[in-house]
C-alpha positions, 0 to 999 in steps of 0.5 A: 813484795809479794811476788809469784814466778813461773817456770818450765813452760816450753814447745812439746809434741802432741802426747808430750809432758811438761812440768810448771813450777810457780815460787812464791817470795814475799808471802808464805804458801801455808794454809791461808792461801788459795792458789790456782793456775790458770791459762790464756790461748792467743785470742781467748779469755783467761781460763781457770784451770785448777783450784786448790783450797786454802786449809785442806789443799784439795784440788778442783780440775776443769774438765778440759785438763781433768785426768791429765794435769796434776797439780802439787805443792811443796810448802817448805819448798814455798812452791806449787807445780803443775804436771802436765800429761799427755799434751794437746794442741788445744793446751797451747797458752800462756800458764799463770799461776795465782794466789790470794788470802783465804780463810774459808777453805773454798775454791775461787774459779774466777780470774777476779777473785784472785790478788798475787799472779805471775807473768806467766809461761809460754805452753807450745804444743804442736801435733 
């Protein structure tokens, strides 16, 4: 069963850093997976938040993380982190990381677009 479980989340002070971990089992990270992480505020919408391509790995940053988050894969380790700098209150969510087959080496931003998620990880920042 292909599965996708995330870590690290926590509450952090404004300025504050945090580091999500997303292990996949079930299915390999390799060069047909698009991966992404995602976010949802307490009354919003799911908010895509970084997209990597299938092939190259190359990473797309919504403007409102872009400069701060950074986002890595350990493939052998079948892992994908999100380091997250300089935290804001407006960076409070719940974090999920995705998934889904791709042979296009393109990016999907959209929630829909995507097939394997994990329950996701609680992101508290206070000011």
């Amino acid at each position: 069963e292909e599965q996708l479980v995330e870590s690290g989340g926590g509450s952090v002070q404004a300025g504050g850093s945090l580091r999500l971990t997303c292990a996949a089992s079930g299915f390999r990270f390799d060069d047909d997976y698009t991966r992404a992480w995602f976010r949802q505020a307490p009354g919003k919408e799911r908010e895509g938040i970084v997209f990597l391509r299938s092939h190259d790995g190359k990473p797309s940053y919504a403007d409102s993380v872009k400069g701060r988050f950074t986002v890595s894969s350990d493939n052998a380790k079948n892992t994908m982190y999100l380091q997250m700098n300089s935290l804001e209150p407006e960076d409070t969510a719940v974090y999920f990381c995705a998934a889904r087959i791709d042979f296009s080496n393109r990016y999907f931003t959209q929630e829909y677009d995507y097939d394997y998620w994990g329950q996701g990880t609680q992101v508290t920042v206070s000011s």
